[in-house]
Structure formats: structure tokens, C-alpha cells
C-alpha angles and dihedrals in degrees: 000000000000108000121211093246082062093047102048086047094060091045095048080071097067096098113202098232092209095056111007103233125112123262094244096054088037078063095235096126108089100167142001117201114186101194101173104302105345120087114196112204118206115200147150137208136238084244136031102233088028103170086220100073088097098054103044085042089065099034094049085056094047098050093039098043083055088072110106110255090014110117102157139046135175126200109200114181121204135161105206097120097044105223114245130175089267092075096065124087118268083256099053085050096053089044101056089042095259110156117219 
């Protein structure tokens, strides 16, 4: 069974290109379900229209499918909750500037 520390691995790989940070400390992640194996992602953008959906959709598959015993992902995008700085790491934050 894929445990959630592998999964979020894989997925703090996924490097934003705009801004080079990974999707988990940028705070886009809101929820990981493993159901056999088939792992559904649930995630929001800075933005809503980011040009960016179709790119994470398919890099987030790639690098999860690549999980041993994983054959399936899906990549769903909502914006209820609307993403805001508060939900990235304190890194990320320092990174980009945000002051806490």
C-alpha cells in the first residue's frame, strides 16, 4: 500500500515553473485519497484561469503513476477554498518575499 509520505514525495517534485517552488509548500494540495490503486489528487491554483492547470494535471500523473502498484490518477481542480498566501509553507513564504 502507497502511504501518504510517498505520495507527497513524489508530488513535492512537481516545481511550479513560474515561480520554482513545488505544488505541496506553494499550498495547492488540499487533499490526497489512495482507493486501491488509484490515487485522486484534489488541488487549486493560485488563480482561477492559470494557465498552468494543464501542465500540473499531466505532471502530477506522470510522477504518481510512477509509484509501484499505482495505475491510475486523477487531478481534480476547485477553488472552494480560493487559494491565498496563508496556505504555503513558511519557506515558500520567505522565499516569494511574504511577510508573516
Amino acid at each position: 500500500m502507497i502511504g501518504q509520505e510517498q505520495i507527497i514525495d513524489k508530488l513535492k517534485q512537481c516545481i511550479d515553473p513560474e515561480l520554482g517552488i513545488n505544488i505541496v509548500d506553494l499550498g495547492l494540495i488540499y487533499s490526497i485519497n489512495v482507493e486501491g490503486s488509484r490515487i485522486n489528487v484534489l488541488m487549486t491554483m493560485t488563480t482561477p484561469g492559470c494557465p498552468m492547470e494543464s501542465y500540473f494535471v499531466k505532471d502530477i500523473s506522470i510522477k504518481l503513476k510512477s509509484l509501484k502498484g499505482i495505475s491510475d490518477v486523477t487531478v481534480e481542480m476547485t477553488f472552494d477554498p480560493v487559494w491565498n498566501p496563508s496556505k504555503m509553507s513558511p519557506e515558500s513564504k520567505d522565499l516569494l518575499g511574504f511577510v508573516n
